[in-house]
Each structure stands twice: as structure tokens, then as C-alpha cells.
N, CA, C and O atoms as a printed pandas DataFrame, in Angstrom:
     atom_number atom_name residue_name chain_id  residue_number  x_coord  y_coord  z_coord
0              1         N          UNK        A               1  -51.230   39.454   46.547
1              2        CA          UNK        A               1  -49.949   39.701   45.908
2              3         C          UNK        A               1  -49.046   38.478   46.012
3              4         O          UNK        A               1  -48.246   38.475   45.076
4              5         N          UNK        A               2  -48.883   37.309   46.932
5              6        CA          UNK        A               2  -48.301   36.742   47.287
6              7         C          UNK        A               2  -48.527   35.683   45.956
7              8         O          UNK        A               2  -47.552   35.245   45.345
8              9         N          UNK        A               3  -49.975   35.317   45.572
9             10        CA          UNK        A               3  -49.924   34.454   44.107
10            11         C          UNK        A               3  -49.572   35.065   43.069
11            12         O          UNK        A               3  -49.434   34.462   42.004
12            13         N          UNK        A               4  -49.378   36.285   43.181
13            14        CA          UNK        A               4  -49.011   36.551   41.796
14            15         C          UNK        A               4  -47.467   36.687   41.852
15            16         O          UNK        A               4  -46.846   36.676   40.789
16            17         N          UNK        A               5  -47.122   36.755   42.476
17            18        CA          UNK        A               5  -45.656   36.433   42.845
18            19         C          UNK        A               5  -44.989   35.504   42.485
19            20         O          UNK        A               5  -44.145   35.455   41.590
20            21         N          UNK        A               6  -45.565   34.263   43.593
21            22        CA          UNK        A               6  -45.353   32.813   42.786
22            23         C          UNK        A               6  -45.811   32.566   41.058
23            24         O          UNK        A               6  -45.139   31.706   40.489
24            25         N          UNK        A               7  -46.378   32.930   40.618
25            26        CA          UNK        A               7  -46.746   32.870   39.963
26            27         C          UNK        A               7  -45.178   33.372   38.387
27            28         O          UNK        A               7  -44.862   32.726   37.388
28            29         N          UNK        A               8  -44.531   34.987   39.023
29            30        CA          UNK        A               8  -43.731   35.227   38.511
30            31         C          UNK        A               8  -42.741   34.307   38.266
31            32         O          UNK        A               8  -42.195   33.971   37.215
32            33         N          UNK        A               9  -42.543   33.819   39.833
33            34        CA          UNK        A               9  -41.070   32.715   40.339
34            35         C          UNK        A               9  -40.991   32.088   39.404
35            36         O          UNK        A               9  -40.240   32.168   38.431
36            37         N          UNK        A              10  -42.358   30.928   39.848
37            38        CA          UNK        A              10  -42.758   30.050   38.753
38            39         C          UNK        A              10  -42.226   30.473   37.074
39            40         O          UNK        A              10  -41.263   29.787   36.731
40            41         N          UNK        A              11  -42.577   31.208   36.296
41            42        CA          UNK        A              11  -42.319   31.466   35.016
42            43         C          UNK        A              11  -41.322   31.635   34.713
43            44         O          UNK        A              11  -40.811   31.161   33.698
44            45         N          UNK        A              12  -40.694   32.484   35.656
45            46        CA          UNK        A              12  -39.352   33.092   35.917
46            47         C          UNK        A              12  -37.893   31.844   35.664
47            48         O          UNK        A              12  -36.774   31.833   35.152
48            49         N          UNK        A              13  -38.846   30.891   36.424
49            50        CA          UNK        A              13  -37.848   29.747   36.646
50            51         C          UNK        A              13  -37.917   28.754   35.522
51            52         O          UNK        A              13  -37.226   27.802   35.161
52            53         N          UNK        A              14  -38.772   29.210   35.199
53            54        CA          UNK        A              14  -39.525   28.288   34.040
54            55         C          UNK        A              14  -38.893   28.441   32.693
55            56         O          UNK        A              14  -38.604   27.522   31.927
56            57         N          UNK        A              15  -38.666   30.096   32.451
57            58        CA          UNK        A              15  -38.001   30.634   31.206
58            59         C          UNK        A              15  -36.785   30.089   31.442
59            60         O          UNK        A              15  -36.457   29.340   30.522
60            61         N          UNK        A              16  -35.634   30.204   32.694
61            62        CA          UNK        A              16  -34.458   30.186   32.469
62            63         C          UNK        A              16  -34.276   29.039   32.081
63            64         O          UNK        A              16  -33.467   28.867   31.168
64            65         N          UNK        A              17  -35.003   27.858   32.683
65            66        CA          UNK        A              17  -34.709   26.465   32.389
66            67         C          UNK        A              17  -34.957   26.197   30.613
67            68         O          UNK        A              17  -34.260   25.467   29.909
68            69         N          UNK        A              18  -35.851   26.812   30.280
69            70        CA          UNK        A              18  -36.724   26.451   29.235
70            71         C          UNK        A              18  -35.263   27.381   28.026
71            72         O          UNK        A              18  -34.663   26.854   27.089
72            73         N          UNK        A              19  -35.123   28.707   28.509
73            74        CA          UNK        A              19  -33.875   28.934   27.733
74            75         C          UNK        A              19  -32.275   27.715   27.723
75            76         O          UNK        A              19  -31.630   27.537   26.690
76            77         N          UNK        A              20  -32.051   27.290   28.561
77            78        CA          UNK        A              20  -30.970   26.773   29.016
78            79         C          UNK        A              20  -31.393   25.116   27.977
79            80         O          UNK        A              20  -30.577   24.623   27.198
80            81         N          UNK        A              21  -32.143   24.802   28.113
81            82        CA          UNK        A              21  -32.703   23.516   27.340
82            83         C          UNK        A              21  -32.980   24.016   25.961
83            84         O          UNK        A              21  -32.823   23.119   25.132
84            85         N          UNK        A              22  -33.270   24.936   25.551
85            86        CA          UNK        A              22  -33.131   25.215   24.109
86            87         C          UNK        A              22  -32.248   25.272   23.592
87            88         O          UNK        A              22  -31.997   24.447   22.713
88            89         N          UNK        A              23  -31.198   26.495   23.987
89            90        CA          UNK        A              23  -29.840   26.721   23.713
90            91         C          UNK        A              23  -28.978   25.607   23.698
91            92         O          UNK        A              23  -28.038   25.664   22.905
92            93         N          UNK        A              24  -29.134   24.300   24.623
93            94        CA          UNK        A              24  -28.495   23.071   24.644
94            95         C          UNK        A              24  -28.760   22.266   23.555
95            96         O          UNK        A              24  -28.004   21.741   22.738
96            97         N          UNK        A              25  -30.161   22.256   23.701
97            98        CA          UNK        A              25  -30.936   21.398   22.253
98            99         C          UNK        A              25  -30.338   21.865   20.629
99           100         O          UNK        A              25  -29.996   21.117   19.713
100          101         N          UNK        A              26  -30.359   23.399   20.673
101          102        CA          UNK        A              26  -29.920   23.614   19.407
102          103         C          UNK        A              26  -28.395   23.315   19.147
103          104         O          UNK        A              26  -28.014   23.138   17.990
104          105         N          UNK        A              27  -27.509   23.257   20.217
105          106        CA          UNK        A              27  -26.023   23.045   19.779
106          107         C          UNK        A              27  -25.839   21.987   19.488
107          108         O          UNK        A              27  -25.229   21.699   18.458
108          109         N          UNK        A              28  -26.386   20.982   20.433
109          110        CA          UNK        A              28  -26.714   19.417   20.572
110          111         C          UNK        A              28  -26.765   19.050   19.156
111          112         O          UNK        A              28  -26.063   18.229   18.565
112          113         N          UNK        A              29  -27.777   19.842   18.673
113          114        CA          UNK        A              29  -28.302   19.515   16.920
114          115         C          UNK        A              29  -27.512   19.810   15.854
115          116         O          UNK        A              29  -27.164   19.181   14.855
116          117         N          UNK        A              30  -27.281   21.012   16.321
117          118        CA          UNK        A              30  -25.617   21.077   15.620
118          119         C          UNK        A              30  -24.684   20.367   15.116
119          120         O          UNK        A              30  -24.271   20.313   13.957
120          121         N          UNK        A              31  -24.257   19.629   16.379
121          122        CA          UNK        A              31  -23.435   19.054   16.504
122          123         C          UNK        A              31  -23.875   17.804   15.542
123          124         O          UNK        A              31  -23.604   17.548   14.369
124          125         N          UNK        A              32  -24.516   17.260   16.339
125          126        CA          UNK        A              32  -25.554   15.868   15.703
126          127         C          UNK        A              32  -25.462   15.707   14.220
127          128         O          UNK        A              32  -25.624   14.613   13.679
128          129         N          UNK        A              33  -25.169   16.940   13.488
129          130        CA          UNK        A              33  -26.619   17.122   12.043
130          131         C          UNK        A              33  -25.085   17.457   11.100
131          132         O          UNK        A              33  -25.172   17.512    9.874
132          133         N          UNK        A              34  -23.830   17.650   11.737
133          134        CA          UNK        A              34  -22.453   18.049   11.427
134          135         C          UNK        A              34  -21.816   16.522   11.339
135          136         O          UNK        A              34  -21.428   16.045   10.272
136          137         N          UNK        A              35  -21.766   15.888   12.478
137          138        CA          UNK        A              35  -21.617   14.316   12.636
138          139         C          UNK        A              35  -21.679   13.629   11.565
139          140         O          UNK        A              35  -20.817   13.239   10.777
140          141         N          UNK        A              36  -23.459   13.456   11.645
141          142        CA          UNK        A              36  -24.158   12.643   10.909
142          143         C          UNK        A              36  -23.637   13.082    9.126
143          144         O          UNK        A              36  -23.300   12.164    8.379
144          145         N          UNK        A              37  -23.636   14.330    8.700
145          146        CA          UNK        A              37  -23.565   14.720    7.350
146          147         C          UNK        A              37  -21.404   14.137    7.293
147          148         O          UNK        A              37  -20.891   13.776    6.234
148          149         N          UNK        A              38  -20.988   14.174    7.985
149          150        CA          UNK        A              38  -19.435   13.979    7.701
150          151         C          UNK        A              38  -19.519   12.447    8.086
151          152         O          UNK        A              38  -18.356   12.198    8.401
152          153         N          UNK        A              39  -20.160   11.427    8.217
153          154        CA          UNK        A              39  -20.040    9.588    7.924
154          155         C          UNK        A              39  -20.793    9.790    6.892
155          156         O          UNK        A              39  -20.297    9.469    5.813
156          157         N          UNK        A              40  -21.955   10.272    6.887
157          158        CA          UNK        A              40  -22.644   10.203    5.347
158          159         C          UNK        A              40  -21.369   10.513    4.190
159          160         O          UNK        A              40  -21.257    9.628    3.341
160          161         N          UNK        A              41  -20.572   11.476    4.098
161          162        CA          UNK        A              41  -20.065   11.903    3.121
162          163         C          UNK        A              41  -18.611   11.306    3.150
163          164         O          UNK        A              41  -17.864   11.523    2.196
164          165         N          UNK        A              42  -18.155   10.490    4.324
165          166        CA          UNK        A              42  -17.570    9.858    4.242
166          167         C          UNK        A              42  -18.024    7.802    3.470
167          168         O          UNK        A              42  -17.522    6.823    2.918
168          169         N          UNK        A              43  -18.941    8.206    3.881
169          170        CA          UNK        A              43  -19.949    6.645    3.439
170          171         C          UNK        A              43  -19.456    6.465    2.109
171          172         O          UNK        A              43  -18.698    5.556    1.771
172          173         N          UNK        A              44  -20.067    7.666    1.111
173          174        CA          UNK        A              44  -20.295    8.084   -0.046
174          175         C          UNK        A              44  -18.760    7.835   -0.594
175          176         O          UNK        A              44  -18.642    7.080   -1.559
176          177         N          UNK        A              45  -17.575    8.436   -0.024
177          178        CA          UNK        A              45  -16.299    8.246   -0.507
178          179         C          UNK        A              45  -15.929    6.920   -0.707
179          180         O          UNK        A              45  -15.601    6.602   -1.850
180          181         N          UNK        A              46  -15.915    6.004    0.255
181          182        CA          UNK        A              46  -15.942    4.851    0.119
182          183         C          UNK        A              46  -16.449    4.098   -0.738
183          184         O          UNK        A              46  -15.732    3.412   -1.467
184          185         N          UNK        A              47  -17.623    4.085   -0.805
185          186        CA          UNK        A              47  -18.245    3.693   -1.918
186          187         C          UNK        A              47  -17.953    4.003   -3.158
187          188         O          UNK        A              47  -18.064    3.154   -4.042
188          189         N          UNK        A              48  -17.528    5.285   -3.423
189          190        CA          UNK        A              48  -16.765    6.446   -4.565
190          191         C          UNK        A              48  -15.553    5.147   -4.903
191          192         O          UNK        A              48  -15.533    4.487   -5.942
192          193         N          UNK        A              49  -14.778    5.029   -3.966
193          194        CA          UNK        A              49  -13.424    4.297   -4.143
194          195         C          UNK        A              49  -13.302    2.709   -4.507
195          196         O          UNK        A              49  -12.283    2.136   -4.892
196          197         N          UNK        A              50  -14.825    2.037   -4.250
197          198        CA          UNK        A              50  -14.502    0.916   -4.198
198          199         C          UNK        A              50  -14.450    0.030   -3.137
199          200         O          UNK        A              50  -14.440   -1.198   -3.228
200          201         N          UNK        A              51  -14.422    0.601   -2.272
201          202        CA          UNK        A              51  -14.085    0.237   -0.665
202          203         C          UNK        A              51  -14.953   -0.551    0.274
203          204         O          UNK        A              51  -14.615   -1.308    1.184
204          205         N          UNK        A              52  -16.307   -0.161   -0.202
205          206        CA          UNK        A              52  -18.020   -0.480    0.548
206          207         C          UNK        A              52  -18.807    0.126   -0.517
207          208         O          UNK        A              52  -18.672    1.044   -1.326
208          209         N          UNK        A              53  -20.018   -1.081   -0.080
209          210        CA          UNK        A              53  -21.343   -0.742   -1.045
210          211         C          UNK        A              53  -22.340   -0.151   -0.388
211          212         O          UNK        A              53  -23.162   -0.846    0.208
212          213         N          UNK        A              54  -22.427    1.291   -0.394
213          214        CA          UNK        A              54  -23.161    1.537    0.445
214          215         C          UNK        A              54  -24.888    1.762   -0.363
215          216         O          UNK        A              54  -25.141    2.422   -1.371
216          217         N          UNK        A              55  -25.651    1.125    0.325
217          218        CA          UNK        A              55  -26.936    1.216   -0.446
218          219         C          UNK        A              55  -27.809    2.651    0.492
219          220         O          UNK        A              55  -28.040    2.604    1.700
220          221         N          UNK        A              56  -28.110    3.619   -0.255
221          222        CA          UNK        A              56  -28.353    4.908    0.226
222          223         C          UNK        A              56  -29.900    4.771    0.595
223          224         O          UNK        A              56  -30.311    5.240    1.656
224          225         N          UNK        A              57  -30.556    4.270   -0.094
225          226        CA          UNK        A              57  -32.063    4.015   -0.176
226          227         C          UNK        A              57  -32.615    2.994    1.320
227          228         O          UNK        A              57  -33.637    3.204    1.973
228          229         N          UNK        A              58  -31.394    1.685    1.606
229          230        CA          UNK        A              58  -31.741    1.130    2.596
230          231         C          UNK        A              58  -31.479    2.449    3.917
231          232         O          UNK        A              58  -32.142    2.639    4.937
232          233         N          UNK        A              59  -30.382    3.123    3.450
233          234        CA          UNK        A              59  -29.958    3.952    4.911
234          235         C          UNK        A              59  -30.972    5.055    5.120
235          236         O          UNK        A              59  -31.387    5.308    6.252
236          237         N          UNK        A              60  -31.360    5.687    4.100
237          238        CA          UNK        A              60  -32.397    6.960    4.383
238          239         C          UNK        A              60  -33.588    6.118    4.304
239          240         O          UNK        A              60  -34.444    6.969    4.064
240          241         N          UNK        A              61  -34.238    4.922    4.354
241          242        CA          UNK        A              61  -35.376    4.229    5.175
242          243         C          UNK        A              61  -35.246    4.130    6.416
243          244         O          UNK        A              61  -36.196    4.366    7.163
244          245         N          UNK        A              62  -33.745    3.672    6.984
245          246        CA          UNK        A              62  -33.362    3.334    8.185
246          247         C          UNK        A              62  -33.781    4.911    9.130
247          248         O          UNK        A              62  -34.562    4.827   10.078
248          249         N          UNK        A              63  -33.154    6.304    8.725
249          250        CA          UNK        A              63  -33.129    7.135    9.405
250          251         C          UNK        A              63  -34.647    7.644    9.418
251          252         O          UNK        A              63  -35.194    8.317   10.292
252          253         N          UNK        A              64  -35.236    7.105    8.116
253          254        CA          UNK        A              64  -36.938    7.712    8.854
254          255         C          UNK        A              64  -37.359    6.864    9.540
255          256         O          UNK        A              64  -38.443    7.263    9.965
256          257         N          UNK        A              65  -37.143    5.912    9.909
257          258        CA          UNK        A              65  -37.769    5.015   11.127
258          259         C          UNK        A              65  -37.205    5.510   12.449
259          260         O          UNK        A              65  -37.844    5.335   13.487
260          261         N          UNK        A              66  -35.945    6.167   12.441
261          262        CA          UNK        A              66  -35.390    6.222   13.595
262          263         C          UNK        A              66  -35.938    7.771   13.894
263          264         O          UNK        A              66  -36.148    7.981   15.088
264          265         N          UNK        A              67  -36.197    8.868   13.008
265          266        CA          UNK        A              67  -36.412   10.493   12.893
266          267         C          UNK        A              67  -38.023    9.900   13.540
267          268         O          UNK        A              67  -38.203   10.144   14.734
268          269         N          UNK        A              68  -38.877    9.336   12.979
269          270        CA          UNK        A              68  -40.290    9.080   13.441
270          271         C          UNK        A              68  -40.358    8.395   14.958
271          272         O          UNK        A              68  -41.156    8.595   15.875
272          273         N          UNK        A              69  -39.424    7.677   14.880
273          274        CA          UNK        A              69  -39.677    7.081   16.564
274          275         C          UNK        A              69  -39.343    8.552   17.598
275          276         O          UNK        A              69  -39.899    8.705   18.686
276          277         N          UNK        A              70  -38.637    9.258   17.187
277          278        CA          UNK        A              70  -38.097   10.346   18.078
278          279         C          UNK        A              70  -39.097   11.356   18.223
279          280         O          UNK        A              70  -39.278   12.000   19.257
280          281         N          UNK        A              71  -39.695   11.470   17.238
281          282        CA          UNK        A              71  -40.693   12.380   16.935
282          283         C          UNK        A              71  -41.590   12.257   17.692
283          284         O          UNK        A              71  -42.123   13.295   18.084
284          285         N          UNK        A              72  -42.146   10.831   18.230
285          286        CA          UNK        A              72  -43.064   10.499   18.998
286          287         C          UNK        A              72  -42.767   10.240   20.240
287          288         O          UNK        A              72  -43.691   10.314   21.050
288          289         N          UNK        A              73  -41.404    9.870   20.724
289          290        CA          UNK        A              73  -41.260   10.824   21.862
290          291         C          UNK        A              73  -40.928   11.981   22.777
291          292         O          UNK        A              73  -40.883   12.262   23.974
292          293         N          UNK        A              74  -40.685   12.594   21.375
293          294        CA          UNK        A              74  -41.006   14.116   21.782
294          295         C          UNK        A              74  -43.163   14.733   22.285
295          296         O          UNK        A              74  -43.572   15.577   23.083
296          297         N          UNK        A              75  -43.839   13.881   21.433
297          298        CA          UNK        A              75  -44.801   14.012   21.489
298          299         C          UNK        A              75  -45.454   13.911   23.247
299          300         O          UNK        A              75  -46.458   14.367   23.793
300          301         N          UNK        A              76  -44.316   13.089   23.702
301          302        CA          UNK        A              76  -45.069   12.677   25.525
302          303         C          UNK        A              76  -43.936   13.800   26.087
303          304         O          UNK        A              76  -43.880   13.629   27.305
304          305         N          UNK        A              77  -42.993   14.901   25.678
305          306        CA          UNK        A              77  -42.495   15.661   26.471
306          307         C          UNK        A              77  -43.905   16.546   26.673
307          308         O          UNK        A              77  -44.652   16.702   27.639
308          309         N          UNK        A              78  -43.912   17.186   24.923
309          310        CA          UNK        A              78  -44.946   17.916   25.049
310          311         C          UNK        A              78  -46.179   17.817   26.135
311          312         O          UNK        A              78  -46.304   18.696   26.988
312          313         N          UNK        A              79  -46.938   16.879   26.072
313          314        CA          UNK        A              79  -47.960   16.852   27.072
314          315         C          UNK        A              79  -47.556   16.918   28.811
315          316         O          UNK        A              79  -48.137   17.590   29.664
316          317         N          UNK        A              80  -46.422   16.030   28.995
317          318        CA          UNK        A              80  -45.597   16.546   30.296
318          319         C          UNK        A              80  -45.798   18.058   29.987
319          320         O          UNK        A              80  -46.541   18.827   30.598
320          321         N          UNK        A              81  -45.228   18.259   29.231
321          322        CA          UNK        A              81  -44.894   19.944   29.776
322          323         C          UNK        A              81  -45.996   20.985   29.665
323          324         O          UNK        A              81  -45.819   22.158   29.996
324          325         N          UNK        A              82  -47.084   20.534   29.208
325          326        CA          UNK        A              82  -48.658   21.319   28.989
326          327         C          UNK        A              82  -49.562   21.159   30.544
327          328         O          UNK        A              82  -50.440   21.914   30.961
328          329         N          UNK        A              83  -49.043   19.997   31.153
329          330        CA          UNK        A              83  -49.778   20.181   32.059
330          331         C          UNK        A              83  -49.219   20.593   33.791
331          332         O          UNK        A              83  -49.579   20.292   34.929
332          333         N          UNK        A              84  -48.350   21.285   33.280
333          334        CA          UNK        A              84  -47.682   21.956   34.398
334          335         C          UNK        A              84  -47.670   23.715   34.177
335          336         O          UNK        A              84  -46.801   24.587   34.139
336          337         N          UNK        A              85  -48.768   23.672   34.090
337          338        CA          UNK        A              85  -49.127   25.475   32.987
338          339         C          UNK        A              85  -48.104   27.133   33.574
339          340         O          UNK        A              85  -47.662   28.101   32.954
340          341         N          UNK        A              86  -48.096   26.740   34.979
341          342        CA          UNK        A              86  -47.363   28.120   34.880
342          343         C          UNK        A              86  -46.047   28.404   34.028
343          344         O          UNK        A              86  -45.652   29.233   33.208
344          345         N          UNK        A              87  -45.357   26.686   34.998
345          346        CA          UNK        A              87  -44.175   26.760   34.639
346          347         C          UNK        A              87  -43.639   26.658   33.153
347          348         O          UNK        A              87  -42.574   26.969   32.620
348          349         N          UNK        A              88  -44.949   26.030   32.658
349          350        CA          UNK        A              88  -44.096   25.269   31.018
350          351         C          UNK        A              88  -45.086   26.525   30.081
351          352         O          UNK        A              88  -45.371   26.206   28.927
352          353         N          UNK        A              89  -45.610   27.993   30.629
353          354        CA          UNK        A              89  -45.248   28.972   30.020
354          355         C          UNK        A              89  -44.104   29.651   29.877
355          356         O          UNK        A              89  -43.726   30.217   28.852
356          357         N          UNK        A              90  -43.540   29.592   30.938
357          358        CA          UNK        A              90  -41.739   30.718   31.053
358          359         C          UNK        A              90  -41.194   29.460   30.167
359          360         O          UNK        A              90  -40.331   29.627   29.305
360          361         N          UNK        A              91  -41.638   28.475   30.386
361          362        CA          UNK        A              91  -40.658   27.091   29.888
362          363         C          UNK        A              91  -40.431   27.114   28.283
363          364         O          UNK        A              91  -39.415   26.982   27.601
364          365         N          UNK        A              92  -41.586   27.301   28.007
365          366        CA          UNK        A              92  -41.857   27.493   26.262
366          367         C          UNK        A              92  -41.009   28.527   25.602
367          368         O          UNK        A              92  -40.240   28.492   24.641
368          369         N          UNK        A              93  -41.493   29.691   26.636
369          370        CA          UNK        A              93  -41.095   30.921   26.114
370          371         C          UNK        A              93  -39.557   30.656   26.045
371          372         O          UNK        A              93  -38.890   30.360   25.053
372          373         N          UNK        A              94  -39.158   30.834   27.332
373          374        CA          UNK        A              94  -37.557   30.200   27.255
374          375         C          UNK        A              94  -36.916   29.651   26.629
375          376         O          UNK        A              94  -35.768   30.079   26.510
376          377         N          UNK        A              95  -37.309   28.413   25.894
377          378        CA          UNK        A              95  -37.353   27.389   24.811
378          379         C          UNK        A              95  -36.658   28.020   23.629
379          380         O          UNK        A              95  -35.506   28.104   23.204
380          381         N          UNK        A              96  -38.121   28.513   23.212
381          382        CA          UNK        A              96  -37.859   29.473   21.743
382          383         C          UNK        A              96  -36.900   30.436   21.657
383          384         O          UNK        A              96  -36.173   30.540   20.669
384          385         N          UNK        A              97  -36.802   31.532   23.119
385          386        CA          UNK        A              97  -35.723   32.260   22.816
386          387         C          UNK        A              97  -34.567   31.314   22.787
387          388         O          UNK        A              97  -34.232   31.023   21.639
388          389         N          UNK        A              98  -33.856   30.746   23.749
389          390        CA          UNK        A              98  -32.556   29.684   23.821
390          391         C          UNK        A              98  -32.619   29.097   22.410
391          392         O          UNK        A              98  -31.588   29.119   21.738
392          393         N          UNK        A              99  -33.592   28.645   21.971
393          394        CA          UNK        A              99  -33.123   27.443   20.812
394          395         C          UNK        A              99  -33.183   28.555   19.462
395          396         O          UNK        A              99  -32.883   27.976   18.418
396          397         N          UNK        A             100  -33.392   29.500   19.345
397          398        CA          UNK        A             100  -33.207   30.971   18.300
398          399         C          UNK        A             100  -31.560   31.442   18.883
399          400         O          UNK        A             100  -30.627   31.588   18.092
400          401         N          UNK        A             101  -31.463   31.577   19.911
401          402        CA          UNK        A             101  -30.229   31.769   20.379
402          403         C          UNK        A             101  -28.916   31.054   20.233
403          404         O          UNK        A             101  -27.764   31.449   20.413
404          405         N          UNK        A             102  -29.262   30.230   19.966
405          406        CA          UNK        A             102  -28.603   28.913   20.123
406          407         C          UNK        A             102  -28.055   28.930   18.573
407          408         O          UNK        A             102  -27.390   27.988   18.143
């Protein structure tokens, strides 16, 4: 009984974190994706007015270089977190609910 116990802890501890990091992640993104769209649409005004030339084609090349680099290091969380199996089950799980929550 005593491993399956730990075993709970483990998950247990695993979800809350894994909720708490989702729920953060999704506001985070929020926030981020609110930011980013109000200089874009401020960019655009400017340019609207005369003010700056903004070339849209160089900037949305720029952000897939920067969206792909991120992407790939998200790719080395993932494996961190696959090989720590109890925990980065509650962790996952946690995850998904928090970042649905979120």
C-alpha cells in the first residue's frame, strides 16, 4: 500500500502543478496574442497615415522564424516531462484541465 500511495502523492502533485502551469500558460497567451494583435494594428495605422512603411510580408516571415524556434523548444520540455512518468501523468492531466480552464 505504501507504493501505491506514493504513487497517488506523486500524481496528485503532479496534477496541481501541471494545472497551475496551464492555467498560467493560457492567460500568459492571452495576454501575449492581445499585445501582439494591438502593435500589429497599431503598425497598420501608421502606415494607414503615412507615418512608417511597414512591410507586412518581411514581419510575418520574421514571426515564423521566431513561432518555429519556440516550437522546438517546447519539443525538449516535452521529453523532460515524459520521462518522469508518474509525475508528468497528474502533470499532463493537470495541464489540459488548467489550460481549458484558463
Amino acid at each position: 500500500m505504501d507504493v501505491l500511495s506514493e504513487i497517488f502523492v506523486n500524481g496528485g502533485v503532479g496534477a496541481l502543478i501541471g494545472f497551475s502551469v496551464g492555467y498560467s500558460i493560457k492567460k500568459a497567451l492571452k495576454i501575449l496574442l492581445f499585445l501582439t494583435g494591438a502593435v500589429v494594428a497599431f503598425l497598420y495605422y501608421l502606415s494607414y497615415k503615412g507615418f512608417i512603411s511597414f512591410k507586412s510580408d518581411a514581419f510575418l516571415r520574421w514571426l515564423a522564424e521566431k513561432l518555429s524556434a519556440a516550437i522546438s523548444e517546447i519539443g525538449g520540455l516535452t521529453s523532460a516531462i515524459v520521462e518522469a512518468a508518474p509525475l508528468s501523468a497528474g502533470f499532463i492531466l493537470g495541464f489540459a484541465v488548467g489550460f481549458k480552464k484558463g
